[in-house]
PDB file of N, CA, C and O in Angstrom, chain B, residues numbered from 101:
ATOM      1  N   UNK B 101      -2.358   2.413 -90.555  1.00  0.00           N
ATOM      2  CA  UNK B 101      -2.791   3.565 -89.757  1.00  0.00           C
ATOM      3  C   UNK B 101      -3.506   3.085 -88.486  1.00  0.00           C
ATOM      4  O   UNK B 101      -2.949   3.420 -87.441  1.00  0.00           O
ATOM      5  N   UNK B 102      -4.708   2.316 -88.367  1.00  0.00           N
ATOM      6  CA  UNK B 102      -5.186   1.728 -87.532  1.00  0.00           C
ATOM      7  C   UNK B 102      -4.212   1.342 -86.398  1.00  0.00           C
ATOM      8  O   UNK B 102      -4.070   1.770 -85.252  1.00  0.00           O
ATOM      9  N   UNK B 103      -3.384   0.069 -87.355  1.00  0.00           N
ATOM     10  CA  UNK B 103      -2.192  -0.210 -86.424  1.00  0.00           C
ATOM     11  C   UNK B 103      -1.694   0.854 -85.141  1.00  0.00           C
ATOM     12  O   UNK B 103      -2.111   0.790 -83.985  1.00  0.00           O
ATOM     13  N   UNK B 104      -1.059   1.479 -85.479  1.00  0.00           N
ATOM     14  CA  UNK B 104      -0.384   2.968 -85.029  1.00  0.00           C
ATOM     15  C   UNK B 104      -1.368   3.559 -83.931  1.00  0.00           C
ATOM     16  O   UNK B 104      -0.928   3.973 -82.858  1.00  0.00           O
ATOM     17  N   UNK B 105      -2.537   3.577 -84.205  1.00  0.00           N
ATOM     18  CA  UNK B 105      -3.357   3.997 -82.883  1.00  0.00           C
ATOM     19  C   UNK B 105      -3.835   3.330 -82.314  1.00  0.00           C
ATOM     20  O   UNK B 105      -4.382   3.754 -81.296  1.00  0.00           O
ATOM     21  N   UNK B 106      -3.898   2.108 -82.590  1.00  0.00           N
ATOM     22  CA  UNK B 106      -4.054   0.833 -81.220  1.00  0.00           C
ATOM     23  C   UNK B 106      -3.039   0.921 -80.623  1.00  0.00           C
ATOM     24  O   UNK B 106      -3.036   1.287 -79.448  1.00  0.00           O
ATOM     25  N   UNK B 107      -2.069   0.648 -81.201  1.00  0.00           N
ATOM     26  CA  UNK B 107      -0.568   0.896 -80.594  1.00  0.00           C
ATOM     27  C   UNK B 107      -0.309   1.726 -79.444  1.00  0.00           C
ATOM     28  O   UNK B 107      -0.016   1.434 -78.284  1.00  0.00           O
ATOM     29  N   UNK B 108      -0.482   2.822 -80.027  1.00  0.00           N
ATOM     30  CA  UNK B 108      -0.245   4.161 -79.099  1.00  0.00           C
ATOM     31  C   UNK B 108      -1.348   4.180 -78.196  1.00  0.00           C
ATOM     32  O   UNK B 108      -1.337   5.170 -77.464  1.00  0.00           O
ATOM     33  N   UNK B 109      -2.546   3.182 -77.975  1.00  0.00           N
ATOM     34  CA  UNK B 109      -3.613   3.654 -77.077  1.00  0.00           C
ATOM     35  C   UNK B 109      -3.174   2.603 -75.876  1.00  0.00           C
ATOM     36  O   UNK B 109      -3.247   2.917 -74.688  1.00  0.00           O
ATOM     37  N   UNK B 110      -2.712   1.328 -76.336  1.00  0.00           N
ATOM     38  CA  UNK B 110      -1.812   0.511 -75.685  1.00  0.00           C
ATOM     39  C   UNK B 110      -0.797   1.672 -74.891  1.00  0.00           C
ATOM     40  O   UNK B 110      -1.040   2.215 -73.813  1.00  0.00           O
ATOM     41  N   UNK B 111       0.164   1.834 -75.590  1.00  0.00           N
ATOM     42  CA  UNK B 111       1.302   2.530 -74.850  1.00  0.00           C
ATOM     43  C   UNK B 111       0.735   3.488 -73.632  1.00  0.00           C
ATOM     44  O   UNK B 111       1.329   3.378 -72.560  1.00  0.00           O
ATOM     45  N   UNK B 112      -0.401   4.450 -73.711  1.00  0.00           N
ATOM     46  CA  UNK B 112      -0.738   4.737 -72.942  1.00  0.00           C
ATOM     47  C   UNK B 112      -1.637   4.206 -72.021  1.00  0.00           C
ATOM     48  O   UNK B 112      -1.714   4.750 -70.920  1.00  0.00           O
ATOM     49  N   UNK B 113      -2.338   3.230 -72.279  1.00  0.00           N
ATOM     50  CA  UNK B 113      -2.715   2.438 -70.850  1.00  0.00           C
ATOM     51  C   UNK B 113      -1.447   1.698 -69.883  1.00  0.00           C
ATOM     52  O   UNK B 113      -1.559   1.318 -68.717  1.00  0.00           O
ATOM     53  N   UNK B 114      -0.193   1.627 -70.788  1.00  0.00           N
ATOM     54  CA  UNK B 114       0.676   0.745 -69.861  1.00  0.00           C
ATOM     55  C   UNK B 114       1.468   2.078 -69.269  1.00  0.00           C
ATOM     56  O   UNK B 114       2.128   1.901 -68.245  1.00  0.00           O
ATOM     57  N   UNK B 115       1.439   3.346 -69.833  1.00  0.00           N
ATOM     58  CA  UNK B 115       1.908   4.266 -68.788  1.00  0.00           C
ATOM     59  C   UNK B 115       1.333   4.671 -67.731  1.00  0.00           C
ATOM     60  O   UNK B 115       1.973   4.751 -66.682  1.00  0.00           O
ATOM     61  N   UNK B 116      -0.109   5.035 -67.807  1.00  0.00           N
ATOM     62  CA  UNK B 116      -0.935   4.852 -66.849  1.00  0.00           C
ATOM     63  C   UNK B 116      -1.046   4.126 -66.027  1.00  0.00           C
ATOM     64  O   UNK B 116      -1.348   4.605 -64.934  1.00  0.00           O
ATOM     65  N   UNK B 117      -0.862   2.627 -66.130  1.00  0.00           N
ATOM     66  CA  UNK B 117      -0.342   1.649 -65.478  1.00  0.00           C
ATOM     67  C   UNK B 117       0.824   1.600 -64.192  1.00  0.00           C
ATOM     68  O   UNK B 117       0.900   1.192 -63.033  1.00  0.00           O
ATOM     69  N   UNK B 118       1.877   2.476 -65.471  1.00  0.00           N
ATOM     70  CA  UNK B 118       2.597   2.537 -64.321  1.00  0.00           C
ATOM     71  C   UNK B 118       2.701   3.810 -63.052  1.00  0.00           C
ATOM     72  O   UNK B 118       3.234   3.822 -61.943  1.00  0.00           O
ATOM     73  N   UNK B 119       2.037   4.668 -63.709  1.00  0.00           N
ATOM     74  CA  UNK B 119       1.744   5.960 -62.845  1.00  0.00           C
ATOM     75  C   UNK B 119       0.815   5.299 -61.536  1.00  0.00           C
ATOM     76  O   UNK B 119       0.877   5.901 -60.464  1.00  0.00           O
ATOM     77  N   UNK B 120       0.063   4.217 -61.621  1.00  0.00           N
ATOM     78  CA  UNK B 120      -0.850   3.692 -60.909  1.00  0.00           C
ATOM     79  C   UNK B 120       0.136   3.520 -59.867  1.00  0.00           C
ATOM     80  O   UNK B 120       0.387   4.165 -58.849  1.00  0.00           O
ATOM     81  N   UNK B 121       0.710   2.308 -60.476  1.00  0.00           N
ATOM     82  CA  UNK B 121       2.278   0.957 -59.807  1.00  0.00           C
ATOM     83  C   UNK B 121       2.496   2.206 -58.928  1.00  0.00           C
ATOM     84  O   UNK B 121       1.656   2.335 -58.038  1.00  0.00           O
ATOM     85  N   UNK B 122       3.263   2.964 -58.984  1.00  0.00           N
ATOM     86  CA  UNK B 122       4.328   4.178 -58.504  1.00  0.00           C
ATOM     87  C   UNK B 122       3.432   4.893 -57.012  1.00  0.00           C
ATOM     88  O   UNK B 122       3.843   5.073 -55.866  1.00  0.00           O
ATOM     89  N   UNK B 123       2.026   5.184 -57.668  1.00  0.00           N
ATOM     90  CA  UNK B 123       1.387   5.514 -56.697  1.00  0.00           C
ATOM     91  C   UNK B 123       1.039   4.920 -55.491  1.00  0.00           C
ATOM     92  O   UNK B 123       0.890   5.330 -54.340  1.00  0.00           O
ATOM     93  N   UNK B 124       0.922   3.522 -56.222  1.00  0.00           N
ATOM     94  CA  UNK B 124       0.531   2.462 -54.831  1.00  0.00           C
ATOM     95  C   UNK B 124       1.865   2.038 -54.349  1.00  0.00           C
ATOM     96  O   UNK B 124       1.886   1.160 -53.487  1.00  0.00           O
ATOM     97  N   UNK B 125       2.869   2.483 -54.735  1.00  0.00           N
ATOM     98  CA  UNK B 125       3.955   1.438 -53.919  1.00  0.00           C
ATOM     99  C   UNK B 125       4.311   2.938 -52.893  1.00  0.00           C
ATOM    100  O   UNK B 125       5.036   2.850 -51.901  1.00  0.00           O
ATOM    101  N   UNK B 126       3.734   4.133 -53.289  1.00  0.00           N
ATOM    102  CA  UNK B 126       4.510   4.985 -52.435  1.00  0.00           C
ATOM    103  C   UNK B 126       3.182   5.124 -51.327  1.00  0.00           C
ATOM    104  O   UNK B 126       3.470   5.870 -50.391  1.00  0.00           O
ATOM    105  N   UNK B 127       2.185   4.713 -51.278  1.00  0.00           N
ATOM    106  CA  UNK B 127       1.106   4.316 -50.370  1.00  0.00           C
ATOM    107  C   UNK B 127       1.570   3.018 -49.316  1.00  0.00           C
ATOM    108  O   UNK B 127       1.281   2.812 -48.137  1.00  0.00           O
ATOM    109  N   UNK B 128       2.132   2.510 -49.959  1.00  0.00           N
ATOM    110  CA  UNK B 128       2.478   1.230 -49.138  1.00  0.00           C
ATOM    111  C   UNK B 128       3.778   1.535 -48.350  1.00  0.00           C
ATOM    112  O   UNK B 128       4.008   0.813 -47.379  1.00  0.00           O
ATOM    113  N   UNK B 129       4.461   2.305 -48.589  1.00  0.00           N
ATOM    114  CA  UNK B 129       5.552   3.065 -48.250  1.00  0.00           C
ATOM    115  C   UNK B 129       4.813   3.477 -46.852  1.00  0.00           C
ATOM    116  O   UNK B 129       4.986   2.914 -45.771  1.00  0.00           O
ATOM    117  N   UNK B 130       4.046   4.464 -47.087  1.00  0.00           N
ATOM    118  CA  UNK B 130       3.999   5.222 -46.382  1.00  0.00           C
ATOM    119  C   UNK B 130       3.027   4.361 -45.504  1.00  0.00           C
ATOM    120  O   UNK B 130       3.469   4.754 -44.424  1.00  0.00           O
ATOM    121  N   UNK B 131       2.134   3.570 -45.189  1.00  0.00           N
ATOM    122  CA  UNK B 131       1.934   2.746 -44.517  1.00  0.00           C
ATOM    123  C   UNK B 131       2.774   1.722 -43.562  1.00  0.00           C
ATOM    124  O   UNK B 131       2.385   1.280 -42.482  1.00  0.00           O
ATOM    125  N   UNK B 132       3.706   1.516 -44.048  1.00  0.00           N
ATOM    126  CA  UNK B 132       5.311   0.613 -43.695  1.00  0.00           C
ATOM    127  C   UNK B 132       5.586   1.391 -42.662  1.00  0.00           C
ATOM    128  O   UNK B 132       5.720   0.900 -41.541  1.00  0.00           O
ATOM    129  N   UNK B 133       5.700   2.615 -42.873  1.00  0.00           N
ATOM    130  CA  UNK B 133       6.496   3.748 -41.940  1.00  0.00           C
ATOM    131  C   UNK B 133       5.828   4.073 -41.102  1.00  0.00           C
ATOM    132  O   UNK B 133       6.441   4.473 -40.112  1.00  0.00           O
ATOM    133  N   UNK B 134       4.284   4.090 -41.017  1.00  0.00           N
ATOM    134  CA  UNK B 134       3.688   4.395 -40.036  1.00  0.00           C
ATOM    135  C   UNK B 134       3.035   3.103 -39.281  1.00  0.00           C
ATOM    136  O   UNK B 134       2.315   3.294 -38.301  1.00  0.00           O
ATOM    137  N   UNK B 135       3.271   1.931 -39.702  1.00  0.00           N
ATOM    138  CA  UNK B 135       3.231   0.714 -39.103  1.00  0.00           C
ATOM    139  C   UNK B 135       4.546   0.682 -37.860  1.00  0.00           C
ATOM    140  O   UNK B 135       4.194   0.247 -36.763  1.00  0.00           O
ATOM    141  N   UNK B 136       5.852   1.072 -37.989  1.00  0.00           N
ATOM    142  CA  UNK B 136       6.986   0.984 -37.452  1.00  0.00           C
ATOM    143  C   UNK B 136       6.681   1.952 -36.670  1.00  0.00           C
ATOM    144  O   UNK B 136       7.493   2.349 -35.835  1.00  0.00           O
TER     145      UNK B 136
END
């Protein structure tokens, strides 16, 4: 049982993670574009 909710607390820090990733690359995006 333990197992299973470390697990799943994992899984959601690495989605969060990537919601982060996604955010900053579309920041950097949009920096790129207004650099040009």
């Amino acid at each position: 049982m333990e197992d299973s909710h470390i697990s799943s607390r994992y899984i959601m820090m690495e989605y969060t993670q990537k919601k982060e990733v996604k955010r900053l690359i579309k920041v950097v995006e949009e920096v790129m574009k207004s650099v040009k």
